[in-house]
Each structure stands twice: as C-alpha cells, then as structure tokens.
DRENGU-436430 format. One record per residue (C-alpha): residue number from 0; x, y, z. Coordinates in steps of 0.2 Angstrom, whole numbers, plus 5000, padded with zeros to 4 digits. Example, Ala and Ser with C-alpha at 12.3 -4.5 7.8 and 13.67 -1.06 7.14 Angstrom:
resi_east_north_up
0_5062_4978_5039;
1_5068_4995_5036;
//
This chain:
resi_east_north_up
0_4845_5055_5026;
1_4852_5058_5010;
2_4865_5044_5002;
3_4877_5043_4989;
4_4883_5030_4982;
5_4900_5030_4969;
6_4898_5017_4956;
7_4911_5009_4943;
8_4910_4994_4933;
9_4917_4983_4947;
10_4909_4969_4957;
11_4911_4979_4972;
12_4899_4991_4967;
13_4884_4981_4963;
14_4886_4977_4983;
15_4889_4992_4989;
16_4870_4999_4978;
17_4862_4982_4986;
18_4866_4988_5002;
19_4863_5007_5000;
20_4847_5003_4993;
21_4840_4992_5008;
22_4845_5005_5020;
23_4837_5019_5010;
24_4822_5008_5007;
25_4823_5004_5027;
26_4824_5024_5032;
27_4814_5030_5019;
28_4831_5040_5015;
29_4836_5047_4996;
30_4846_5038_4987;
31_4859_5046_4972;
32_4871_5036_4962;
33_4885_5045_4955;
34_4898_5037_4940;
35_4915_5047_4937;
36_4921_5046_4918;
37_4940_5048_4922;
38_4949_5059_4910;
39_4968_5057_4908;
40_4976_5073_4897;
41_4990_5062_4897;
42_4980_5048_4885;
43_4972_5062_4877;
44_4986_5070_4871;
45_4991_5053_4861;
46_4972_5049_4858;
47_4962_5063_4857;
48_4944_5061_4865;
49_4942_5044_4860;
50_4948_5038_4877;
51_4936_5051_4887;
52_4922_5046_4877;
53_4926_5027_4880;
54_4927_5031_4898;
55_4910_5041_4898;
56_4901_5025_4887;
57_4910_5014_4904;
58_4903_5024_4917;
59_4887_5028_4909;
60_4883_5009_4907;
61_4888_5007_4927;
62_4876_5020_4933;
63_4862_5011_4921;
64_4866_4993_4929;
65_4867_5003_4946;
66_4850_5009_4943;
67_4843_4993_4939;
68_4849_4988_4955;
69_4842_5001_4966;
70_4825_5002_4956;
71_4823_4980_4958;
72_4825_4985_4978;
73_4810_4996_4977;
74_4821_5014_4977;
75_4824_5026_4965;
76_4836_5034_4962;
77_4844_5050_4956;
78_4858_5047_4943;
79_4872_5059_4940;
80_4888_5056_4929;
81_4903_5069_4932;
82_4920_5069_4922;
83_4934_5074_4929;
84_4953_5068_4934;
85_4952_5064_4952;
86_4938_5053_4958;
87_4940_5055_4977;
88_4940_5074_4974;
89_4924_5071_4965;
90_4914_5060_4977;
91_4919_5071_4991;
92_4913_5087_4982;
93_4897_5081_4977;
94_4895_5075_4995;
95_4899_5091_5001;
96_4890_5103_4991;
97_4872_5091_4991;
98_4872_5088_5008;
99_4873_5070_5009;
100_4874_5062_5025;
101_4880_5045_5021;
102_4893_5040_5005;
103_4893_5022_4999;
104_4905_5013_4990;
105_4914_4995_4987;
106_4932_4992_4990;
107_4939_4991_4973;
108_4957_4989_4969;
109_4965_4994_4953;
110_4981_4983_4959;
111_4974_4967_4957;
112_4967_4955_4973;
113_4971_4965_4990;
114_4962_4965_5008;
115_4965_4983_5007;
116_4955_4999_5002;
117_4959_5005_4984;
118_4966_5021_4984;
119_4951_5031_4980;
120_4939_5022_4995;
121_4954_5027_5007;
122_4953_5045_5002;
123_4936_5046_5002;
124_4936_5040_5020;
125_4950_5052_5025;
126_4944_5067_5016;
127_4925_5067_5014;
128_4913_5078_5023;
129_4901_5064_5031;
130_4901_5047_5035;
131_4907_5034_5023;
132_4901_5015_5023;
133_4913_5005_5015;
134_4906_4987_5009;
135_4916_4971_5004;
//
C-alpha cells in the first residue's frame, strides 16, 4: 500500500504522521509526506516573492518535523514540497498520478476552533482518487 500524508505546520498534522506512520510500519506500506507552499498572486503583487519564499521556509520546516516523526516510528519516508494555489487540487493530483492508495491528513481549520473539516480536508475527501483517513 502506498500512503500519503499532507502536512502543514499545525497540531493536526503531527497526528495524522503518527498515525500514517504506525500503519505503514504495521503493513509494511510506503510512506510519502507531502508540504504545499501556498502562493497567493494577490500578496505577490503587493509583496513580491517574499511571501512565497516565507511560505516555502513554512512548509519546508513542516515536512522536516514530519520526517522526524515518521523516521522516530521506525519509517522512512519520501518527502516532496509542491507550490502551488490550491492545496486540495494538489494533494488530490499527487495522489492521482503516484498511485497512492491511502491519503492522510488532520482536520485543520483556518476559521479558528470548529468540530468540522477545514476546507481543504473536505475536498480532498469529495474529490480525491483513493481513500482518505482523516485524523482528529
């Protein structure tokens, strides 16, 4: 089984490695984390690529921590940082095109406390290829 797991600076990711990397660990599965450096052309266009470059250093930082995570549970794992605007469309096309069978990922909500899915784990769930675990 190959897994994916999207990762983002928040809480909810570090859970959602843990549990990704017991399962993989468990089925002898492979185990990718991916980070997405949003880019807003909006905040470009006032900033230049300072924000984009902030926003890379940000995600790059989470895959490292998400790495240490997965590598302390006995897995190692493939890292890949992407850049781009939408990150649903980004999880769901790198599960698509490598063949994962399994995405992982935390319930994070840009909107402050909620019991409910962020945006992005709610698409991800509606639009991805394979089966999505969602971890709280």
């Amino acid at each position: 089984m190959k897994i994916l797991v999207a990762v983002d600076p928040s809480a909810s990711t570090h859970i959602a490695v843990t549990k990704a990397a017991e399962l993989a660990k468990r089925e002898g599965s492979t185990l990718s984390l991916l980070a997405i450096a949003e880019t807003f052309q909006d905040i470009e266009s006032l900033f230049g690529n300072e924000a984009t470059e902030r926003l890379r250093v940000r995600a790059t930082a989470a895959l490292e921590a998400a790495k240490a995570i997965a590598v302390a549970a006995g897995v190692k794992p493939k890292l890949v940082l992407k850049t781009g605007v939408s990150p649903e469309d980004i999880i769901t096309d790198t599960a698509e095109k490598g063949g994962f069978d399994l995405v992982v990922m935390g319930t994070r909500s840009k909107k402050g406390k909620t019991k409910a899915l962020g945006s992005v784990a709610s698409k991800v769930v509606a639009l991805a290829p394979c089966s999505v675990l969602v971890v709280r």
